[in-house]
C-alpha positions in Angstrom: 68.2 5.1 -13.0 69.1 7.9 -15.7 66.3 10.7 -16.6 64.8 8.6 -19.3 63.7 5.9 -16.7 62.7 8.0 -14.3 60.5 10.1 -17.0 58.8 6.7 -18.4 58.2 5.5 -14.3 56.6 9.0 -13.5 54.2 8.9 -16.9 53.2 4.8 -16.3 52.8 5.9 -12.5 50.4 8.8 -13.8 48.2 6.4 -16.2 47.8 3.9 -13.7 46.3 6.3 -11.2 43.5 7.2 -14.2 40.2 5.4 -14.4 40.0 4.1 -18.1 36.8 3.7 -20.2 36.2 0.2 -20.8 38.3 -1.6 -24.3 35.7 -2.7 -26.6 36.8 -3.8 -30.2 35.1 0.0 -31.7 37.3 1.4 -29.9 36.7 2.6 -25.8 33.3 3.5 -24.4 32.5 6.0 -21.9 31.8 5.6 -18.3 28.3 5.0 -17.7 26.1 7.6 -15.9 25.1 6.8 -12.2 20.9 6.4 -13.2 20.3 7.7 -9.7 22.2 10.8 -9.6 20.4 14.0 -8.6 20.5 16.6 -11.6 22.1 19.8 -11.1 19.0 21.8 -12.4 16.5 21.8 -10.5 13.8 21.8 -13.6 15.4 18.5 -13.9 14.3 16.7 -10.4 10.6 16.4 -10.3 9.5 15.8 -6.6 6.1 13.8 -5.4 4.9 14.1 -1.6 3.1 11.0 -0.5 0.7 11.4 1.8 -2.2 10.0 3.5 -2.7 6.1 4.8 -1.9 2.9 4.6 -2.8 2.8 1.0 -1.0 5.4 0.3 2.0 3.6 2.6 1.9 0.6 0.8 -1.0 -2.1 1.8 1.2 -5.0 1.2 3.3 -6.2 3.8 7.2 -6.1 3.2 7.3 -9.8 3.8 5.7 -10.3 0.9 8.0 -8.8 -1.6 9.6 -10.1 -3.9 13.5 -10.0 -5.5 11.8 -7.8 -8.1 9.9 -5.2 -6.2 13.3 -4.6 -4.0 15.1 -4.2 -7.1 15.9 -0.1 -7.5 14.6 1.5 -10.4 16.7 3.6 -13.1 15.6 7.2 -12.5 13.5 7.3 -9.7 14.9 8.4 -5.4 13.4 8.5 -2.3 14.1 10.5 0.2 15.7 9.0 3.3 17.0 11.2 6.1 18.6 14.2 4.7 19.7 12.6 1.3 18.4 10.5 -1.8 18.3 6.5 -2.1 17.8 4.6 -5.5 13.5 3.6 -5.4 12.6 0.5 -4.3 9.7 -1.1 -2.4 9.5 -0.6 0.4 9.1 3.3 0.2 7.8 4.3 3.6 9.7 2.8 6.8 8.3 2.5 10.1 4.9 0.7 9.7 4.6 -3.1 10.1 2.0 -3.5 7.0 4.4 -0.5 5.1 5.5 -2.5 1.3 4.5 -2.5 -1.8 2.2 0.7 -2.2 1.3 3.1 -5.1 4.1 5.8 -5.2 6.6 3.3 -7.4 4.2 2.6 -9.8 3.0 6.2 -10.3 7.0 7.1 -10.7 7.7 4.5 -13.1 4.9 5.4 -15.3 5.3 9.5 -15.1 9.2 8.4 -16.1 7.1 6.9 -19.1 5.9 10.3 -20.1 8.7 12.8 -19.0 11.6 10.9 -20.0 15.0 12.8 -19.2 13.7 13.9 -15.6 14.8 12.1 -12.3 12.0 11.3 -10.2 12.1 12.1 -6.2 9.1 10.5 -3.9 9.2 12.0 -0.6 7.1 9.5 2.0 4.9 11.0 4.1 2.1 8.6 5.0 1.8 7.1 7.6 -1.0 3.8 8.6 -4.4 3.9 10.5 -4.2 7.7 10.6 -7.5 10.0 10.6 -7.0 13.6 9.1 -7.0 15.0 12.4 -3.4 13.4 12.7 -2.3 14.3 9.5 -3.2 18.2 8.9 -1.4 20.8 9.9 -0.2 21.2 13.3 0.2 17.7 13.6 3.5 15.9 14.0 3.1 14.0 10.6 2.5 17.4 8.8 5.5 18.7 10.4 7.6 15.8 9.1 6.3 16.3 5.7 6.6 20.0 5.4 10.4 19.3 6.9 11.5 16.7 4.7 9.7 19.5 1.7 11.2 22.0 2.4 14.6 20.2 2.4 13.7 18.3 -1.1 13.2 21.8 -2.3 16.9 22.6 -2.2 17.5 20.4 -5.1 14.1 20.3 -7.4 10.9 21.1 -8.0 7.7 19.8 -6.3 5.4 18.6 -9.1 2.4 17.3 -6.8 1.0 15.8 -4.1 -0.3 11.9 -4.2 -3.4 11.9 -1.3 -4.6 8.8 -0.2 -6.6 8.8 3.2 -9.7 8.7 4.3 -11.1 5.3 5.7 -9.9 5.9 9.3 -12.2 8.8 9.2 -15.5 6.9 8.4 -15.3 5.4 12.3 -17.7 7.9 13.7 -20.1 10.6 12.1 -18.2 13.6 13.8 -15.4 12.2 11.5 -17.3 11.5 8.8 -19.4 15.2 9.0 -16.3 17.4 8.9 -13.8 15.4 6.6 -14.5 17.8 3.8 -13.5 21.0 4.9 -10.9 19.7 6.9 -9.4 17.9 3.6 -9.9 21.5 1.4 -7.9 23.1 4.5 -5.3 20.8 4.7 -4.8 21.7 0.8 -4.5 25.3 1.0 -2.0 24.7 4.1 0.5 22.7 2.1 0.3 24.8 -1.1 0.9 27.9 1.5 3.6 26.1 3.5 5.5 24.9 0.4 4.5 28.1 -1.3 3.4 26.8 -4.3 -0.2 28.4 -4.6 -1.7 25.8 -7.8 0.6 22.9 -6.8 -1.6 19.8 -8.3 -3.3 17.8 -5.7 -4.2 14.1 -6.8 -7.1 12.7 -4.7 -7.7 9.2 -4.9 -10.9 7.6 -3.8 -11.4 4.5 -1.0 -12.1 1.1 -2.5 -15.4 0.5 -3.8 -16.2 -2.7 -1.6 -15.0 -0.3 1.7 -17.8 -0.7 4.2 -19.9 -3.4 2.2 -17.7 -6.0 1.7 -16.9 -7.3 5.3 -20.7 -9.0 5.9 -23.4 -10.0 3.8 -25.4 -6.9 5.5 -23.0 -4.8 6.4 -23.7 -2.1 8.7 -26.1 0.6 7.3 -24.7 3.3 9.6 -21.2 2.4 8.2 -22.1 2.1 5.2 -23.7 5.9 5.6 -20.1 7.2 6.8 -18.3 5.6 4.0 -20.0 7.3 1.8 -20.0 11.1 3.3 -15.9 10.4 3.2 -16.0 9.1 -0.7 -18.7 11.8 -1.4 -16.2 14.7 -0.1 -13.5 12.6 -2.1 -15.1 12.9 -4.8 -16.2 16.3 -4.5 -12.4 18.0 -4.6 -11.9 18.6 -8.0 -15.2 20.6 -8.3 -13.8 22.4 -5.2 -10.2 22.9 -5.8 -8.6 24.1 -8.6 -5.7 22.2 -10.0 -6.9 18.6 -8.5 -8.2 15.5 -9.8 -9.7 12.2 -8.7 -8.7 8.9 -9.1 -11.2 5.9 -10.0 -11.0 2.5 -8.2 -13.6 0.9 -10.2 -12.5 -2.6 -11.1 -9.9 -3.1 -8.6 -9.7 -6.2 -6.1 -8.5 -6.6 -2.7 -5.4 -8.0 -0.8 -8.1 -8.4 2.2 -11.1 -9.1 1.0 -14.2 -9.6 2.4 -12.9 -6.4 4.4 -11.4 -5.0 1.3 -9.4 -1.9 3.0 -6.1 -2.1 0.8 -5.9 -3.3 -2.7 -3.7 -5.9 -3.5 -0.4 -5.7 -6.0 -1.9 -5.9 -9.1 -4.3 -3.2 -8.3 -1.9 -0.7 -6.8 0.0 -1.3 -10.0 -2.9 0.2 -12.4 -3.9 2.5 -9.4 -0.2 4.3 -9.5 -0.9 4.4 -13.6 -4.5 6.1 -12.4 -2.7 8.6 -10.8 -0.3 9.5 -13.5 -2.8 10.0 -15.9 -5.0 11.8 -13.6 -1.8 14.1 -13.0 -1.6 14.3 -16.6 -5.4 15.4 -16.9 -4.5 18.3 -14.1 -1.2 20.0 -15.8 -2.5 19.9 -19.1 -5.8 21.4 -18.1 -3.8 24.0 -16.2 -2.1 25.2 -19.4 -5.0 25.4 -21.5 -6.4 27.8 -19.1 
């Protein structure tokens, strides 16, 4: 082979070994962007802890989803081990009831509103779990500060999604000291993540929880659910930079015990807390 042959063999072995950009008749069109890839600025990657309870953990079993709810969504991670997965029901592994849950749907709406950012939900709830088991000093606290602290590395925690609280309304001790122990656990994770106003988003137990199981339900039940909604409700007048999230007009996946809500109703209830996130950061920079 003389030098020309040689020279066209090395430049055709060259343009072979380059990914081209796909022909189109205008001419050829870039390679399109991986949706789920972490941004290299960190203002970029907003991060959501998810903590609390089943309802926070997703109330509808994974054997009930559907081609659609496993389906990952443009824009929006969870972290899994040490690194970042595309989003996709089911969030939070581990729990036999764990499925389709609130975090998505608050992601896919906040994406609605701060379009450009990537979205990272970091699961940290955990089913059938009283405060006590959840505030810090606890293994599950541990866990979530740990998988924190890591997310940190590549963005910015934006909030905290809390919802917990019906595993507390089992006994009056419970009931009695649920506030404080709910403002404490607060303060710990803003101090631990070292984020002193991080926004705290509160959402309240189901409006049927405790009446709904019997035609007269149990007064003294009845009495504790509403010392747990009462200190629920109670945070944003308490905390600064929190807000409270309405479940008026939702329906159950469990009803007449109506614990967890069903799909629908997590759906508007993930929307609740992106606007009641909305309500927190835009009071915060009026002040």
């Amino acid at each position: 082979m003389n030098n020309l042959g040689w020279l066209v063999f090395l430049l055709f072995g060259l343009v072979a070994t380059v990914p081209l950009a796909a022909a189109s008749p205008d001419g050829p069109q870039a390679v399109e962007a991986d949706p789920w890839q972490i941004p290299d600025d960190k203002e970029d990657f907003h991060i959501f802890l998810l903590m609390g309870q089943s309802n926070m953990a997703g109330g509808i079993p994974g054997r009930e989803l559907t081609d659609e709810d496993k389906t990952p969504v443009p824009g929006i991670v969870i972290r899994r081990g040490k690194g970042w997965i595309p989003a996709a029901h089911l969030i939070h592994l581990g729990g036999k009831k764990n499925g389709f849950g609130l975090g998505l749907p608050f992601a896919k709406e906040y994406k609605k509103r701060h379009p450009g950012v990537t979205v990272g939900l970091v699961p940290c709830a955990s089913g059938g779990k009283r405060i006590d088991l959840l505030k810090k000093g606890s293994n599950l606290y541990r866990a979530a500060m740990g998988k924190s602290q890591l997310a940190l590395n590549m963005g910015t925690i934006k909030g905290v999604l809390w919802h917990q609280g019906e595993s507390d309304t089992v006994t009056d001790e419970r009931a009695d000291s649920y506030a404080p122990k709910l403002y404490q656990l607060i303060a710990d994770v803003r101090a631990d993540l070292g984020i002193r106003d991080l926004p705290f988003i509160v959402g309240d137990l189901g409006q049927l929880y405790g009446i709904g199981e019997n035609r007269d339900p149990d007064p003294d039940k009845v009495a504790r659910v509403r010392k747990v909604r009462t200190a629920l409700r109670g945070v944003p007048e308490n905390v600064k930079n929190t807000a409270l999230v309405e479940t008026t007009g939702l329906t159950y996946s469990d009803a007449p015990k109506c614990t967890h809500f069903d799909k629908k109703s997590y759906i508007i209830l993930g929307q609740r807390y992106a606007e009641a996130y909305e309500r927190v950061i835009h009071k915060a920079k009026d002040q």
